[in-house]
PDBQT receptor file of N, H, CA, C and O in Angstrom, charges set to zero:
ATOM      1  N   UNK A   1       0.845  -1.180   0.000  1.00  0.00    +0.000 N 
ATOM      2  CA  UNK A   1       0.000   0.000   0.000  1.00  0.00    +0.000 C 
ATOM      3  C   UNK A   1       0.892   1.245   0.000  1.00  0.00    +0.000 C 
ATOM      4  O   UNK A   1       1.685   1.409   0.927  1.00  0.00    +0.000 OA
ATOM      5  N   UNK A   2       0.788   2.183  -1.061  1.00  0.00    +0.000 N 
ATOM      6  H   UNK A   2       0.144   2.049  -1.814  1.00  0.00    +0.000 HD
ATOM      7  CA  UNK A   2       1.562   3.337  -0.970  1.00  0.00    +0.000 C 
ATOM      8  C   UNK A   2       1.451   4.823  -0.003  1.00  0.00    +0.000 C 
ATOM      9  O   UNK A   2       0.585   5.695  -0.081  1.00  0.00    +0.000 OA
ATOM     10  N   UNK A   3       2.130   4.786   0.519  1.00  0.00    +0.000 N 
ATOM     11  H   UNK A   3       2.833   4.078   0.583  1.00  0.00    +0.000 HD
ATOM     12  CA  UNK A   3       2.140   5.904   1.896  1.00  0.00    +0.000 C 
ATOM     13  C   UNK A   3       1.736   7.716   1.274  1.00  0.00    +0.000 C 
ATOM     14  O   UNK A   3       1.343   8.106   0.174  1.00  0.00    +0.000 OA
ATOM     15  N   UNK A   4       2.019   8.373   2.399  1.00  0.00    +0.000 N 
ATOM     16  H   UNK A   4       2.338   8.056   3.292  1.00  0.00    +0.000 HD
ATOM     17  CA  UNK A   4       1.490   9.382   1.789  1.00  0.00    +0.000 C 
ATOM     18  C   UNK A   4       2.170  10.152   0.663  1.00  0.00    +0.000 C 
ATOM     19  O   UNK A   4       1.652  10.832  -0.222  1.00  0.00    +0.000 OA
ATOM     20  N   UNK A   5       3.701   9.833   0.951  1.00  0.00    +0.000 N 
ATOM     21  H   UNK A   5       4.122   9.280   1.671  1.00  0.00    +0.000 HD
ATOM     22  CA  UNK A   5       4.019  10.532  -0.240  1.00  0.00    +0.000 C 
ATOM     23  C   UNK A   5       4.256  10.100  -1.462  1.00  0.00    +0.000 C 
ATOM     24  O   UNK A   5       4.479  10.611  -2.559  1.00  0.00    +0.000 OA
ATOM     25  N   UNK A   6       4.169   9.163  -1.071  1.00  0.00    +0.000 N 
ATOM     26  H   UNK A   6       3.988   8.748  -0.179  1.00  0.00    +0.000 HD
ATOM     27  CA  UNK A   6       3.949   8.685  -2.643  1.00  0.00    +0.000 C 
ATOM     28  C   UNK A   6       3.112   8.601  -3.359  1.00  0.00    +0.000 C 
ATOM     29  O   UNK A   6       3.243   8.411  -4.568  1.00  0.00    +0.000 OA
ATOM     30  N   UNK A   7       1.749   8.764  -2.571  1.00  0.00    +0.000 N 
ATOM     31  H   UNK A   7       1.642   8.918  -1.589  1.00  0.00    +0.000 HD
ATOM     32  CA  UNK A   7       0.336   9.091  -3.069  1.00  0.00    +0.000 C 
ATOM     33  C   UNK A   7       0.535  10.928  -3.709  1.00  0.00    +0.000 C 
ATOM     34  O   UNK A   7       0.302  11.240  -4.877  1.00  0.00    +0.000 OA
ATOM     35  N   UNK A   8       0.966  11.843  -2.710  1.00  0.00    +0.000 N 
ATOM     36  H   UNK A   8       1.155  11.590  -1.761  1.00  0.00    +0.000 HD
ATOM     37  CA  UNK A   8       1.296  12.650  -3.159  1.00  0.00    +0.000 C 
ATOM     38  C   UNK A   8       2.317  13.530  -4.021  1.00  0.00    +0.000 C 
ATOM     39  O   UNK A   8       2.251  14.752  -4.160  1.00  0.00    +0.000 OA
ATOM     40  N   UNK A   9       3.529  12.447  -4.720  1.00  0.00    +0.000 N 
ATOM     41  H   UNK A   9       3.582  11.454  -4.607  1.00  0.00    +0.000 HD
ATOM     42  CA  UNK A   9       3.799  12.626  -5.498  1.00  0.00    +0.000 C 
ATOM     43  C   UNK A   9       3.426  12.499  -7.056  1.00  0.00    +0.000 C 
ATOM     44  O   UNK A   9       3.622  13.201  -8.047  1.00  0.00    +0.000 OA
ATOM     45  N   UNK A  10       2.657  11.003  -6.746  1.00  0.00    +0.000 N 
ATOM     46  H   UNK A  10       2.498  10.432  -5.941  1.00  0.00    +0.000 HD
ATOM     47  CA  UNK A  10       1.859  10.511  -7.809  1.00  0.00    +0.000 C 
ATOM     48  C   UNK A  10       0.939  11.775  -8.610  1.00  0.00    +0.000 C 
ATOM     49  O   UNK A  10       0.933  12.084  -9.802  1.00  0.00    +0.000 OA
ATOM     50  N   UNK A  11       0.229  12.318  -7.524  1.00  0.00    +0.000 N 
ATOM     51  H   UNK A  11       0.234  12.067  -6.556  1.00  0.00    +0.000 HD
ATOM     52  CA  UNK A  11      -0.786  13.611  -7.627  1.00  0.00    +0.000 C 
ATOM     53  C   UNK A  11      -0.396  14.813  -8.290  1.00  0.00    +0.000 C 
ATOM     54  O   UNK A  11      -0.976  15.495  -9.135  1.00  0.00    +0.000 OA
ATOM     55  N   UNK A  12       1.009  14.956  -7.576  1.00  0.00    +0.000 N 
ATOM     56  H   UNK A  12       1.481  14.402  -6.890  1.00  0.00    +0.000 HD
ATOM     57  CA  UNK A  12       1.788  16.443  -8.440  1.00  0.00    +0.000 C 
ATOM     58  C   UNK A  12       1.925  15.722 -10.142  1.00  0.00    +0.000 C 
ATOM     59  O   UNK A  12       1.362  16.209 -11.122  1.00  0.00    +0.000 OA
ATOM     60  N   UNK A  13       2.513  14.889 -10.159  1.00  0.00    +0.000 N 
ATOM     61  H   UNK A  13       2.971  14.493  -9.363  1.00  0.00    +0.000 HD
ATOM     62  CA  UNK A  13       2.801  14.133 -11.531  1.00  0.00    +0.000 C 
ATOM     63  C   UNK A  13       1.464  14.472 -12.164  1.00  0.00    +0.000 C 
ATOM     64  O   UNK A  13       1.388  15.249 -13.116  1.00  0.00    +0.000 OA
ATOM     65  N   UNK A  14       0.227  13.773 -11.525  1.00  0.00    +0.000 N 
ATOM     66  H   UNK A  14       0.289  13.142 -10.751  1.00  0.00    +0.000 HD
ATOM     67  CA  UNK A  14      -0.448  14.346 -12.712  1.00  0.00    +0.000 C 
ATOM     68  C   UNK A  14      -1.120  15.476 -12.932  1.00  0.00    +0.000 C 
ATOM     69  O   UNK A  14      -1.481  15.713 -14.085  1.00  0.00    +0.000 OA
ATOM     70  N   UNK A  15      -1.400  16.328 -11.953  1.00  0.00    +0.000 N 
ATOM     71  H   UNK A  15      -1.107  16.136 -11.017  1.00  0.00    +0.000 HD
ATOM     72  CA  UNK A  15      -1.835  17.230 -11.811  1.00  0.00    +0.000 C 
ATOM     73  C   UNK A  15      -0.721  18.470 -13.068  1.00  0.00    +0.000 C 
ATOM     74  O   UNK A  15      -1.139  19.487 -13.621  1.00  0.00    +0.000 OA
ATOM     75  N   UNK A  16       0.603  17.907 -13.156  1.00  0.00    +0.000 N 
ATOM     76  H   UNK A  16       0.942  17.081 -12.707  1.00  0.00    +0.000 HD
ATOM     77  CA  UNK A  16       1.739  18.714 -14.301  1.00  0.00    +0.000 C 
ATOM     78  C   UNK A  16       1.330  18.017 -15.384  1.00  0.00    +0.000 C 
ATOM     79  O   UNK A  16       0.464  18.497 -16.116  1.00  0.00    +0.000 OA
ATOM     80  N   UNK A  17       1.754  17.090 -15.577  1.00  0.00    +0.000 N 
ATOM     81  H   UNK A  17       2.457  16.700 -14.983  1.00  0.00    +0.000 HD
ATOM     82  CA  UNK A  17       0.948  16.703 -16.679  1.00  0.00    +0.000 C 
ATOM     83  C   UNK A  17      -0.250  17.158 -17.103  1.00  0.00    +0.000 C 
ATOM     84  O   UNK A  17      -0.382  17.558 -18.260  1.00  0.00    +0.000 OA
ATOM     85  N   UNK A  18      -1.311  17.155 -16.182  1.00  0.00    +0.000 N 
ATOM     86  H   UNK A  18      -1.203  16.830 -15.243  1.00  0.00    +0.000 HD
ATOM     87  CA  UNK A  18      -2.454  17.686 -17.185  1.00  0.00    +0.000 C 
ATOM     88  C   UNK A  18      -1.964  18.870 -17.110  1.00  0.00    +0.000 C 
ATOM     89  O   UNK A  18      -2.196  18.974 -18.315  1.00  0.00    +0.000 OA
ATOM     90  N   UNK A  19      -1.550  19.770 -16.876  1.00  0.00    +0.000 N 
ATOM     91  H   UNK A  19      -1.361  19.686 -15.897  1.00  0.00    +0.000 HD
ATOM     92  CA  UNK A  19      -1.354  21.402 -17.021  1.00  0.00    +0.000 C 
ATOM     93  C   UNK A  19      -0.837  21.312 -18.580  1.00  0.00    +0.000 C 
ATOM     94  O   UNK A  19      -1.391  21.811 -19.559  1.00  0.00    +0.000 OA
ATOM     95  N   UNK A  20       0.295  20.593 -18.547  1.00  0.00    +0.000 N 
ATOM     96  H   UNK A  20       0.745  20.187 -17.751  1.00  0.00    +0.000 HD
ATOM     97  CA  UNK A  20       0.958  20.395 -19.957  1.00  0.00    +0.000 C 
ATOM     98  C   UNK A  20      -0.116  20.279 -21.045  1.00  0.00    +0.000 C 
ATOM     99  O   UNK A  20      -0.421  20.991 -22.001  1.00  0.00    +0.000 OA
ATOM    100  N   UNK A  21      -0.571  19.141 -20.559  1.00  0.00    +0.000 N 
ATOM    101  H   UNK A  21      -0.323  18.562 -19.782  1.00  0.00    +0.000 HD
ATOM    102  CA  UNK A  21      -2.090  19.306 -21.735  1.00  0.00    +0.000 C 
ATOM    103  C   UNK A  21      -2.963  20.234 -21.953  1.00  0.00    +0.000 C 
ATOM    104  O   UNK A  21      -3.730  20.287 -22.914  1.00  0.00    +0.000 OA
ATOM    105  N   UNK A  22      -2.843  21.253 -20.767  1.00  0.00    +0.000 N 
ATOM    106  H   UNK A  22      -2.219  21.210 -19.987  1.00  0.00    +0.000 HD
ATOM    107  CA  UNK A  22      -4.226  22.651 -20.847  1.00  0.00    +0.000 C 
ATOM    108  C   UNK A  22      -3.431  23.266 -21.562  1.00  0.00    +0.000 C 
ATOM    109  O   UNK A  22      -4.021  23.951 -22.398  1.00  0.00    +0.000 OA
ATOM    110  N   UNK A  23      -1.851  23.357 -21.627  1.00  0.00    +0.000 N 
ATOM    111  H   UNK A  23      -1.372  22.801 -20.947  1.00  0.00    +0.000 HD
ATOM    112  CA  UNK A  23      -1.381  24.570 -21.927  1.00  0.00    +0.000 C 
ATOM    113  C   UNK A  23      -1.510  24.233 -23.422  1.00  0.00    +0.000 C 
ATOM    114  O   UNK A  23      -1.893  25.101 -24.206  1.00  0.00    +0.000 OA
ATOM    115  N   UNK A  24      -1.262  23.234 -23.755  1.00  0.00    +0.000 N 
ATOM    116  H   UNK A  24      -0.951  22.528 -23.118  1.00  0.00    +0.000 HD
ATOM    117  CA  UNK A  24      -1.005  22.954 -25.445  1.00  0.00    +0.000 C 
ATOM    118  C   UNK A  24      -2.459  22.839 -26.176  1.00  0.00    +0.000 C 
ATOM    119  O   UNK A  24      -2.511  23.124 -27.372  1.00  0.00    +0.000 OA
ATOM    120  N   UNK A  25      -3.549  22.463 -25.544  1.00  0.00    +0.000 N 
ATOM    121  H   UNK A  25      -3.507  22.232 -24.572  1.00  0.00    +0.000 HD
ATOM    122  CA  UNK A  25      -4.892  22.487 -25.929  1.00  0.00    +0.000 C 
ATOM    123  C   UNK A  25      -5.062  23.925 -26.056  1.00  0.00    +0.000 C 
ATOM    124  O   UNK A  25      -5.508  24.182 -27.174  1.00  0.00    +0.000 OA
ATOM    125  N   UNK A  26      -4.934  24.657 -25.556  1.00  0.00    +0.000 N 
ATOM    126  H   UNK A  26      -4.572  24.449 -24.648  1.00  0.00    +0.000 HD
ATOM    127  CA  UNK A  26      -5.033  26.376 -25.238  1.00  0.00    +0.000 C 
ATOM    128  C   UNK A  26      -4.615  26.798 -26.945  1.00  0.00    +0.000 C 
ATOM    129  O   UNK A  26      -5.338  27.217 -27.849  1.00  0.00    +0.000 OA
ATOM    130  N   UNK A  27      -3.067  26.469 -26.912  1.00  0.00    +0.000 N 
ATOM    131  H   UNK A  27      -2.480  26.128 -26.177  1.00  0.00    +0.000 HD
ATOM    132  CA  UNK A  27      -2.403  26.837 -28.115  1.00  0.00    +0.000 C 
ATOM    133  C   UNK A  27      -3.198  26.585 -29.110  1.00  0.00    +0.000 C 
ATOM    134  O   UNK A  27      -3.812  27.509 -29.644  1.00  0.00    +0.000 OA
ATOM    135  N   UNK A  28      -3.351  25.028 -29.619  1.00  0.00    +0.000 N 
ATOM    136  H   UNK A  28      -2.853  24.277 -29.185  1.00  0.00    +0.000 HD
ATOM    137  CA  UNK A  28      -4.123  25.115 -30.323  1.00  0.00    +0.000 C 
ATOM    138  C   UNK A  28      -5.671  25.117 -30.452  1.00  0.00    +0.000 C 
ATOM    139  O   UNK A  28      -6.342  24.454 -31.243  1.00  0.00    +0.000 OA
ATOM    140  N   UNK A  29      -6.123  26.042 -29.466  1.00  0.00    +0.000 N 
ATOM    141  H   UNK A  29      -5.578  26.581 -28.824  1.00  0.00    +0.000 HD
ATOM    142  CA  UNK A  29      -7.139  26.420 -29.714  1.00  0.00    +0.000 C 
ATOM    143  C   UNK A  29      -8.523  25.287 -29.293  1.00  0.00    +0.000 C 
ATOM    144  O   UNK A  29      -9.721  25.573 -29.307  1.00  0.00    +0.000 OA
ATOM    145  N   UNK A  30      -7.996  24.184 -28.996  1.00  0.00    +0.000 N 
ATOM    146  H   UNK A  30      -7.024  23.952 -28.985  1.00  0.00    +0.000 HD
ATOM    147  CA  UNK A  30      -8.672  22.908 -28.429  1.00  0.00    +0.000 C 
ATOM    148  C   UNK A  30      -9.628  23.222 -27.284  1.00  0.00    +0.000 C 
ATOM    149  O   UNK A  30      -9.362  22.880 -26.132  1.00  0.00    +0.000 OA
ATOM    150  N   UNK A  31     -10.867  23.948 -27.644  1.00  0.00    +0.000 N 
ATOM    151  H   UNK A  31     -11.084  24.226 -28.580  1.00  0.00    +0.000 HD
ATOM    152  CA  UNK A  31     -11.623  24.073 -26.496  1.00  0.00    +0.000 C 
ATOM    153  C   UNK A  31     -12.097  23.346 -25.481  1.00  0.00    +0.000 C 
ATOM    154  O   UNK A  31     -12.066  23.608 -24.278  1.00  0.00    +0.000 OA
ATOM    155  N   UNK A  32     -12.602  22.282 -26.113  1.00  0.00    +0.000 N 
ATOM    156  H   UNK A  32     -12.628  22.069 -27.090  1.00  0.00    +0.000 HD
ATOM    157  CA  UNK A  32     -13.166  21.313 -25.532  1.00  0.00    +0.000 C 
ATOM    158  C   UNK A  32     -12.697  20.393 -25.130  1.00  0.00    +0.000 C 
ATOM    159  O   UNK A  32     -13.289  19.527 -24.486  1.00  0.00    +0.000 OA
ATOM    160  N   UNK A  33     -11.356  20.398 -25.477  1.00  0.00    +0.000 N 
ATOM    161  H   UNK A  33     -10.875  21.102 -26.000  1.00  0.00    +0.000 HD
ATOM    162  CA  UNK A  33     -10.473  19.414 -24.665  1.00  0.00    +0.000 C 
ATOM    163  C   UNK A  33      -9.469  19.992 -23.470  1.00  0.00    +0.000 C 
ATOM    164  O   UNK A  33      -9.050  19.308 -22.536  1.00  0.00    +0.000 OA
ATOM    165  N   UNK A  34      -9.210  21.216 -23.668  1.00  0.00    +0.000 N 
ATOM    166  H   UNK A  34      -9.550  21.772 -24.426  1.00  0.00    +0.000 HD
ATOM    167  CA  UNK A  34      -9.062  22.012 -22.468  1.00  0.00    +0.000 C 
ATOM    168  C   UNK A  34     -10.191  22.009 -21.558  1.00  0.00    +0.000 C 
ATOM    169  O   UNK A  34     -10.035  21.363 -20.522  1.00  0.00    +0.000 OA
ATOM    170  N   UNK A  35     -11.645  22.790 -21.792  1.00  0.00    +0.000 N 
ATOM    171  H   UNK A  35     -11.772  23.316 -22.633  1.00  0.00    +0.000 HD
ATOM    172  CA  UNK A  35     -12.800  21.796 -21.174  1.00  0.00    +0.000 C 
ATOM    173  C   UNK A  35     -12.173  20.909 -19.811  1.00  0.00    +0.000 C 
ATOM    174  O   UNK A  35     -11.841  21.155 -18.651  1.00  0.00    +0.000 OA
ATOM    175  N   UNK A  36     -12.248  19.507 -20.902  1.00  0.00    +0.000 N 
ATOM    176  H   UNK A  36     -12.518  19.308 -21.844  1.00  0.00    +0.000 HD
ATOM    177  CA  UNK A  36     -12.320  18.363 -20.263  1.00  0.00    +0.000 C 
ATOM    178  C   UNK A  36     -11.384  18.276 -19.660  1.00  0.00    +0.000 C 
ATOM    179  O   UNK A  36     -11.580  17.345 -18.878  1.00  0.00    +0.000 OA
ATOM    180  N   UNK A  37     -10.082  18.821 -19.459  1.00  0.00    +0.000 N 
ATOM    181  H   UNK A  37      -9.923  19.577 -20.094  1.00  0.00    +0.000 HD
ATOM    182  CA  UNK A  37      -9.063  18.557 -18.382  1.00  0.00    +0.000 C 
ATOM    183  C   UNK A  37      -8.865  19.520 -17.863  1.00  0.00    +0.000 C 
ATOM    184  O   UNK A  37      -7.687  19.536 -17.505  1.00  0.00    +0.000 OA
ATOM    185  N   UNK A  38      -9.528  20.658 -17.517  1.00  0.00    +0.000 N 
ATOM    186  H   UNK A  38     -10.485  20.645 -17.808  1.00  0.00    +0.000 HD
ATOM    187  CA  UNK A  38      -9.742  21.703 -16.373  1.00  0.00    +0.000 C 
ATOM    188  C   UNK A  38     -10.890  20.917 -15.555  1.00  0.00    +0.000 C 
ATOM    189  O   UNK A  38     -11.130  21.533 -14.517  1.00  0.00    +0.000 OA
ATOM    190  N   UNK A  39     -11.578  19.896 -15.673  1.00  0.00    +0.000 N 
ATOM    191  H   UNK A  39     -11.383  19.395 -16.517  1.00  0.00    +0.000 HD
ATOM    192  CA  UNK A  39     -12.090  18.995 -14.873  1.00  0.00    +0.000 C 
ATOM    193  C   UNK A  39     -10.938  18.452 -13.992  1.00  0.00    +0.000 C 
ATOM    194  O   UNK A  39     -10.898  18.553 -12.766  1.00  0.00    +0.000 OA
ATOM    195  N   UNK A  40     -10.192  17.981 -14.618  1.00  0.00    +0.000 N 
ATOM    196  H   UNK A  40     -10.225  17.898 -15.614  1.00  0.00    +0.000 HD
ATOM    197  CA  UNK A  40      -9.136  16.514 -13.859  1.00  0.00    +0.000 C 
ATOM    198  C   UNK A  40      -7.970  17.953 -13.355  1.00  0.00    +0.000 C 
ATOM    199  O   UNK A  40      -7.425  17.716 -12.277  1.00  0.00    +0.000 OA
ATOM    200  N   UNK A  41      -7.690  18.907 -13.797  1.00  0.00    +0.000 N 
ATOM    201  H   UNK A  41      -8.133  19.100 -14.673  1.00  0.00    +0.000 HD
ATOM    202  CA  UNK A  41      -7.000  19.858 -13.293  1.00  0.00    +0.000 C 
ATOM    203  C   UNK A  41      -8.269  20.313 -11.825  1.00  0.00    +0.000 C 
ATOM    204  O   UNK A  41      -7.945  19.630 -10.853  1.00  0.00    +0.000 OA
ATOM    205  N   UNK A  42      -8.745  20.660 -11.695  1.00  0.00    +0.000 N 
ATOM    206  H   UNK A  42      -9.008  21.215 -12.484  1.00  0.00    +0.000 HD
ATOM    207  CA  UNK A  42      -9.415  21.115 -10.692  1.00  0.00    +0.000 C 
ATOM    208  C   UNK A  42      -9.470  20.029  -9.650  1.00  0.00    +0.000 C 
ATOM    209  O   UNK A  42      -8.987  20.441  -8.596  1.00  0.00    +0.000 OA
ATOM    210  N   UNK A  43      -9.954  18.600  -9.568  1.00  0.00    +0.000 N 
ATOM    211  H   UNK A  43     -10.347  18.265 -10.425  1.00  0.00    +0.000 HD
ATOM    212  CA  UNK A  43     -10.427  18.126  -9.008  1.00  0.00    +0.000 C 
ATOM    213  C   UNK A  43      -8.994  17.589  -7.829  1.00  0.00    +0.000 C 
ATOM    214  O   UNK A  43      -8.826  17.253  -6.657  1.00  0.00    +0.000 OA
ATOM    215  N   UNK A  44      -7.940  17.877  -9.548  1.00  0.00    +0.000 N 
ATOM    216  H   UNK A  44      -8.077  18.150 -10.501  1.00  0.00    +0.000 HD
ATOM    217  CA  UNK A  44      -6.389  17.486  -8.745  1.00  0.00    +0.000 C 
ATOM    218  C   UNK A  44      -6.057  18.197  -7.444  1.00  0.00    +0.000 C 
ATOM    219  O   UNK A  44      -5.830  17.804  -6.300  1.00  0.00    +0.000 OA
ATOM    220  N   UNK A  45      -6.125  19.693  -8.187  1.00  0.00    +0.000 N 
ATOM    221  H   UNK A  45      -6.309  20.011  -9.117  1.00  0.00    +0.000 HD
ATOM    222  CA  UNK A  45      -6.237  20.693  -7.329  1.00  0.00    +0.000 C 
ATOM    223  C   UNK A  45      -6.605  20.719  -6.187  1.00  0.00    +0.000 C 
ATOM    224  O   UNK A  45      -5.664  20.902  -5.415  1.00  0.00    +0.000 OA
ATOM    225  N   UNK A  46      -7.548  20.621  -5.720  1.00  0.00    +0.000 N 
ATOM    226  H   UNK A  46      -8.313  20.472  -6.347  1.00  0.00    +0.000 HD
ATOM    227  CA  UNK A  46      -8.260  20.381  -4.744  1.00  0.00    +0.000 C 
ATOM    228  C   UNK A  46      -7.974  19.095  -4.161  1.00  0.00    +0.000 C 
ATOM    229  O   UNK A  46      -7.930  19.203  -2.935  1.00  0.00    +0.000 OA
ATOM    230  N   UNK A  47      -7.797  18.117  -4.494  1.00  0.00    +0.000 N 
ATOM    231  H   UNK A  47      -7.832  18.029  -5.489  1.00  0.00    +0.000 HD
ATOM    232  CA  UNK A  47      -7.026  17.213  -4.027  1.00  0.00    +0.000 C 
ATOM    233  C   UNK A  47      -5.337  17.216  -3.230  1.00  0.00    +0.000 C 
ATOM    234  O   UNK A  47      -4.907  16.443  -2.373  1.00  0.00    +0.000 OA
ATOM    235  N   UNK A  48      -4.840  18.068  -3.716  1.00  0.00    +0.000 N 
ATOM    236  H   UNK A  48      -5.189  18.695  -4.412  1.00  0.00    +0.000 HD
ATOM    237  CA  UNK A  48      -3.464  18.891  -3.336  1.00  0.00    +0.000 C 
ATOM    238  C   UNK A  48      -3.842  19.414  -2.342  1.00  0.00    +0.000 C 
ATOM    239  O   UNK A  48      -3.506  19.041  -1.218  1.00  0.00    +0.000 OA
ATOM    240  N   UNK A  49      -4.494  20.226  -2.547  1.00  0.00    +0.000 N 
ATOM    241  H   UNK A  49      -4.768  20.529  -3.460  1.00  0.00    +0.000 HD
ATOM    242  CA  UNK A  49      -4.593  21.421  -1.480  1.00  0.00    +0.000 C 
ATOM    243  C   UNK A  49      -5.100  20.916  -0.067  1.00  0.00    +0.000 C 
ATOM    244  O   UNK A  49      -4.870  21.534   0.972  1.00  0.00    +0.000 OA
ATOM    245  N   UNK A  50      -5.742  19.849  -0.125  1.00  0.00    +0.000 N 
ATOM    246  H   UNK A  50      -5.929  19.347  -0.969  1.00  0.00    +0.000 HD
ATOM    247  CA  UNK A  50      -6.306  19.163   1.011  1.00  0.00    +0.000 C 
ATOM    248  C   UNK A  50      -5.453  18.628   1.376  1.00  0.00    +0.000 C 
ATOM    249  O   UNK A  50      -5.451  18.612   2.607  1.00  0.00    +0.000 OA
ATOM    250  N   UNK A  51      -4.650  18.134   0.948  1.00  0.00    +0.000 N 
ATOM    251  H   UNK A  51      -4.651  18.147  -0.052  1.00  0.00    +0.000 HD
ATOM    252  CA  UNK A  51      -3.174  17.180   1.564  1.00  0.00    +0.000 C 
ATOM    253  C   UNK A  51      -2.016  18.032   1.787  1.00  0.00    +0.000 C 
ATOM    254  O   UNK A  51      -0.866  17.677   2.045  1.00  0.00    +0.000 OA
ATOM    255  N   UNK A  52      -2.612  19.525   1.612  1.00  0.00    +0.000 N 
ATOM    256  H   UNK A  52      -3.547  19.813   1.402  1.00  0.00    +0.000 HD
ATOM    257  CA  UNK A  52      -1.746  20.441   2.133  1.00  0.00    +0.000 C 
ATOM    258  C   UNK A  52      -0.625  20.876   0.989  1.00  0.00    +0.000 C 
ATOM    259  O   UNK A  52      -0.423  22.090   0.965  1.00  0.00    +0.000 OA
ATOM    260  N   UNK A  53      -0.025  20.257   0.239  1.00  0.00    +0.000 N 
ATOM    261  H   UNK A  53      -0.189  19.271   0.258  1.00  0.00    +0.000 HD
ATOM    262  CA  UNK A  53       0.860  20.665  -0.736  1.00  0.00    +0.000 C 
ATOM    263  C   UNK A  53       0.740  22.145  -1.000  1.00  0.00    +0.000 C 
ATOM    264  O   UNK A  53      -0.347  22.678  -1.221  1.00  0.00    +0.000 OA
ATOM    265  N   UNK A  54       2.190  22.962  -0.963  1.00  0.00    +0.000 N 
ATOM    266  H   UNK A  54       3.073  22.528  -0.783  1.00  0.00    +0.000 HD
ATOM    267  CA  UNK A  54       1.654  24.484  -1.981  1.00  0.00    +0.000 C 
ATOM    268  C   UNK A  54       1.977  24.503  -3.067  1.00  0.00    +0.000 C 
ATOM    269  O   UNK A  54       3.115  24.235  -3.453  1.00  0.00    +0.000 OA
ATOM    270  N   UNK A  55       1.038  24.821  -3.770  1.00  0.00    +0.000 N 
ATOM    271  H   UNK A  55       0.114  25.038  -3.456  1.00  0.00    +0.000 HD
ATOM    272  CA  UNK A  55       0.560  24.953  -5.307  1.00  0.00    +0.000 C 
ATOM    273  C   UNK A  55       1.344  26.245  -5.690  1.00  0.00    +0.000 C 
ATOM    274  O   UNK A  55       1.717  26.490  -6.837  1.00  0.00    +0.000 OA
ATOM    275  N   UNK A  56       1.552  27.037  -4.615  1.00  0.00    +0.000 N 
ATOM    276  H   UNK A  56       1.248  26.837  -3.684  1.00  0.00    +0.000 HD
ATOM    277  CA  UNK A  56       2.484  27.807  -5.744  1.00  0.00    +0.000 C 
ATOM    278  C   UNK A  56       3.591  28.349  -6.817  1.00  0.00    +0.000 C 
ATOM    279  O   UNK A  56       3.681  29.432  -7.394  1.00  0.00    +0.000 OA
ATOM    280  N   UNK A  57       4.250  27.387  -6.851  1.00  0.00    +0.000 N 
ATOM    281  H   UNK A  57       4.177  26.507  -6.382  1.00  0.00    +0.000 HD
ATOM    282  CA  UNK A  57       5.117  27.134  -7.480  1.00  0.00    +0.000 C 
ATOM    283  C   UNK A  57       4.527  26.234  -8.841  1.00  0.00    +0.000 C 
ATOM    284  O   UNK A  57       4.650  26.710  -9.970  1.00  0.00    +0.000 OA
ATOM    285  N   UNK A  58       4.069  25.291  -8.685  1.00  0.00    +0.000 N 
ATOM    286  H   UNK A  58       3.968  24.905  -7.768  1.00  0.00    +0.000 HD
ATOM    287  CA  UNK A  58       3.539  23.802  -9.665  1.00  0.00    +0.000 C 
ATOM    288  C   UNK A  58       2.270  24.499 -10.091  1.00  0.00    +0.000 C 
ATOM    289  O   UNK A  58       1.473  23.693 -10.571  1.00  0.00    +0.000 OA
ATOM    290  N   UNK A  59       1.990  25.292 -10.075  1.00  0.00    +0.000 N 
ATOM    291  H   UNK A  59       2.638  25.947  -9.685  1.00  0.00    +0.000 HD
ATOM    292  CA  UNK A  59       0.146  25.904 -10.610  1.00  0.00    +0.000 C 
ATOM    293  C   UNK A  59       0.679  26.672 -11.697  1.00  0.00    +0.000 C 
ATOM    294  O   UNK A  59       1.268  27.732 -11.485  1.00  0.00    +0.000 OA
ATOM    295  N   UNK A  60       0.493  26.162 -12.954  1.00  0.00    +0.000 N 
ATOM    296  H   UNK A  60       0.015  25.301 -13.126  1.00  0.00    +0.000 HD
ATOM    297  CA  UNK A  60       1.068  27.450 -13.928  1.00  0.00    +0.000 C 
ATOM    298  C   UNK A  60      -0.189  27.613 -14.444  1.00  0.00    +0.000 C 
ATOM    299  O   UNK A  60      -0.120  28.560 -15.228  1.00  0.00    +0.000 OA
ATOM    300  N   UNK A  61      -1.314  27.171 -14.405  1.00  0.00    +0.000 N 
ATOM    301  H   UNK A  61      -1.370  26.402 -13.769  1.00  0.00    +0.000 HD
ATOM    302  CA  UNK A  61      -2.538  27.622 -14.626  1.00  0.00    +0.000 C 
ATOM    303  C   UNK A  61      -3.410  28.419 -14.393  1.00  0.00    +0.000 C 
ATOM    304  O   UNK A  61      -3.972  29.251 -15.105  1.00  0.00    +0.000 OA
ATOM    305  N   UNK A  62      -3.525  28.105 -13.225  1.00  0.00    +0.000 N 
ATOM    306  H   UNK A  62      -3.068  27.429 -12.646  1.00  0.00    +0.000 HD
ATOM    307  CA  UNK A  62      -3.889  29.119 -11.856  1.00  0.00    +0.000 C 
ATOM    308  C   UNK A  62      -5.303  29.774 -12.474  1.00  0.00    +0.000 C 
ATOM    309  O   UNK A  62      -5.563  30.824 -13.061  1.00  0.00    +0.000 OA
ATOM    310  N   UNK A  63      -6.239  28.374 -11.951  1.00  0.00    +0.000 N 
ATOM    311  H   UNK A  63      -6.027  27.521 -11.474  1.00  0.00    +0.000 HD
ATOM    312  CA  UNK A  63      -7.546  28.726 -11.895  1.00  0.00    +0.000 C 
ATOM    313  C   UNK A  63      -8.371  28.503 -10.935  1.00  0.00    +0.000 C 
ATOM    314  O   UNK A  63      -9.538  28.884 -11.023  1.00  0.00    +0.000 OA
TER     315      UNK A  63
């Protein structure tokens, strides 16, 4: 069973990753698929933030 930080590294991982994907959906103009992963970006989010992590640094989104 994986402990906390490794649960919470797992989390930053994807929580950058999807950013990577908002940012390049953005570029090209991909609404709706930006959309759909400002879902999994938010929910990450909030998932972080409850486990205390600061987002300020790793949030290049910042919504």
């Amino acid at each position: 069973m994986p402990n906390s930080a490794e649960i919470a590294k797992d989390a930053i991982e994807q929580f950058q990753k999807i950013q990577r994907h908002m940012q390049l959906a953005k570029e090209e103009h991909a609404e709706k698929t930006y959309e759909s992963l400002k879902d999994d970006y938010l929910s990450l989010k909030a998932l972080l933030q409850v486990a205390g992590v600061n987002l300020t640094d790793i949030d290049k989104i910042k919504e």
